[in-house]
N, C-alpha and C positions, 0 to 999 in steps of 0.2 A: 448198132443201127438205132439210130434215133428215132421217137415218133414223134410225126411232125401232124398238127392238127390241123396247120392251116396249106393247104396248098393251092396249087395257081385258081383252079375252077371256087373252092373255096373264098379265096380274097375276092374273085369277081361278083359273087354273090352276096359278103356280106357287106359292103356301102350302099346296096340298096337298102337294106333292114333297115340301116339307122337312119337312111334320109327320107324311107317310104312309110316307117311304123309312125311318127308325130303325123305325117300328114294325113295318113287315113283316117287318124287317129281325132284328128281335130277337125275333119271334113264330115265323120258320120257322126260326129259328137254333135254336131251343129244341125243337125238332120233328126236328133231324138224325137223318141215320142213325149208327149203331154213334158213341153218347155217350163210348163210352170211350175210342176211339180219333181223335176227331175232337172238341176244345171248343169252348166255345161261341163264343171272338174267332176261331177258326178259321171257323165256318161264318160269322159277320159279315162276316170279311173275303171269305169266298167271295160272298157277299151282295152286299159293294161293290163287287168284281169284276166281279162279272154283272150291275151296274147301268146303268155305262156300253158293257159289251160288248152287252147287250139292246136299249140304247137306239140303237146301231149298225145292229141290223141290225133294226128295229124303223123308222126314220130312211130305211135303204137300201129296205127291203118296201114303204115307203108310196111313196117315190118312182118305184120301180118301177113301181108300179099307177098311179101318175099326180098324185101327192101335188104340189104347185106347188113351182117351184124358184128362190130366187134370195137374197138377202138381206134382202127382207122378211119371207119366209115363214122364214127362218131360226129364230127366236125360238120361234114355233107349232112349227113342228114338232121341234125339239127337246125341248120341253114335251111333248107327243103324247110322243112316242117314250119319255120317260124313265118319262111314264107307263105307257104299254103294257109298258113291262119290268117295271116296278112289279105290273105285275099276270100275266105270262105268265115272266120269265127267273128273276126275285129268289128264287121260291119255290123252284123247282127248285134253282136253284145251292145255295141256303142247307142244303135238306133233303141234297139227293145229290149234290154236287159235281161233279166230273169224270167220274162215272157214264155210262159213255154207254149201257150195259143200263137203267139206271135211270130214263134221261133217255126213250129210246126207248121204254118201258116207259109211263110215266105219259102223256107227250105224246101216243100214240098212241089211237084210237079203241077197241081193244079193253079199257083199261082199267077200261070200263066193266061189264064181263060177267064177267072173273077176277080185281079186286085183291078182295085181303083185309088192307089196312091203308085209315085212315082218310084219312092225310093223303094216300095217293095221289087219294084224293076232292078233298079239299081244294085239290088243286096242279093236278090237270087240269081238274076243269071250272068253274071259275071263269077258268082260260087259256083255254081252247076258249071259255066266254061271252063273253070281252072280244073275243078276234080276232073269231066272228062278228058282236057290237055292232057293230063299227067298221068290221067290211063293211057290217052294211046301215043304218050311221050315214052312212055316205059316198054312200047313192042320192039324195039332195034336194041335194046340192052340183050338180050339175049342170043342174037343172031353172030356170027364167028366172023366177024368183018374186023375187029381189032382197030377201029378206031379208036381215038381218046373221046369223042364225043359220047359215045356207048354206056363209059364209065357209070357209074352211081355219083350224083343225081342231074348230071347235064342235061340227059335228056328228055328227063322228068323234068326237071325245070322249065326249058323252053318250051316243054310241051303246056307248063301250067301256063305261061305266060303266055303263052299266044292264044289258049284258050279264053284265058281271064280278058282279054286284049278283045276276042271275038262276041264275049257275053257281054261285055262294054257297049259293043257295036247291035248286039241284039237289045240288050235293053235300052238304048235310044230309041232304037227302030220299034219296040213295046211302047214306050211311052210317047213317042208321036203318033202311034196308030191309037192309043187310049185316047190322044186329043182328038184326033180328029171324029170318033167316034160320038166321043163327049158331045159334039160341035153339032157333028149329022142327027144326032139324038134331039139335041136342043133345036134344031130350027124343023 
C-alpha cells in the first residue's frame, strides 16, 4: 500500500493557496501601516513570513483540539493550516508587522466598538469568521453518518470559508456604519 499525500479533497484545496497566497499577499501589503517607512517588498516579505509561521501554529491549534495525526492526514492538514493563515496571520503581518500593540489591538474583541480605521475591520473580522467557521465546521466530523464530507478537513474548511466569507460581509457592514457615524458626528 502506497502513501499517497495528495488526494481528491486535497487537490481541491490546494490551487486555491497558490492563486489566493500573492493576492492577499499584495492586497494587505498595499494596505501597510506608516508607507513611508515600511515598502511595499517589505511588507510581502512580511507577508511570506507570517505564511508559514501561521500555518504553524494554525497546524499545532488544530491538533491540539484533536485535528488527526499521522502521515496520512499530513497533506490535509497542512493545506487547512496554510489556509487558515491565509485568512487570520497574512493580513496582520503584511498591514502591522511586528506590532504587538497592533496585533493585540485588532485581534482582540474590542476592536469592534473603538477602531476608526477601515482595515482594522478588514483584518479582524473576517479572522474572527474563519476561526469561528472552522469551530463549528468541525461539529459533524464526529457524528457516525459516514459521509466523505465528515472526513478531516472538509468540513473544517468550508466551515472557515464561509465563515471568512461572513466576516467579509461584517466588516463592510462595520465600516459603512463607521462612515456614517463619522458623517452624523460631523454635521
Amino acid at each position: 500500500m502506497a502513501l499517497c499525500f495528495v488526494n481528491e479533497e486535497n487537490q481541491k484545496i490546494a490551487p486555491s493557496q497558490v492563486f489566493k497566497a500573492p493576492l492577499v499577499i499584495a492586497a494587505f501589503s498595499l494596505l501597510r501601516r506608516n508607507p513611508k517607512h515600511c515598502s511595499f517588498l517589505k511588507a510581502a516579505a512580511r507577508g511570506l513570513l507570517g505564511l508559514p509561521i501561521g500555518a504553524f501554529l494554525n497546524a499545532f491549534g488544530a491538533i491540539v483540539l484533536g485535528a488527526p495525526i499521522g502521515i496520512k492526514y499530513w497533506a490535509a492538514t497542512t493545506y487547512w493550516s496554510l489556509l487558515m493563515s491565509l485568512f487570520t496571520i497574512v493580513p496582520a503581518a503584511c498591514v502591522f508587522g511586528a506590532s504587538k500593540v497592533n496585533w493585540q489591538a485588532v485581534l482582540s474583541h474590542s476592536i469592534y466598538c473603538g477602531s476608526t480605521d477601515a482595515v482594522d475591520y478588514m483584518i479582524s473580522a473576517p479572522a474572527h469568521g474563519a476561526v469561528i467557521g472552522a469551530w463549528l465546521g468541525a461539529w459533524p466530523m464526529p457524528l457516525d453518518w459516514e459521509r466523505t464530507w465528515q472526513e478531516w478537513p472538509i468540513s473544517v474548511t468550508y466551515g472557515s470559508v464561509a465563515g471568512h466569507l461572513i466576516g467579509m460581509a461584517i466588516s463592510l457592514a462595520l465600516i459603512v456604519a463607521h462612515k456614517r457615524r463619522g458623517r452624523a458626528k460631523a454635521d
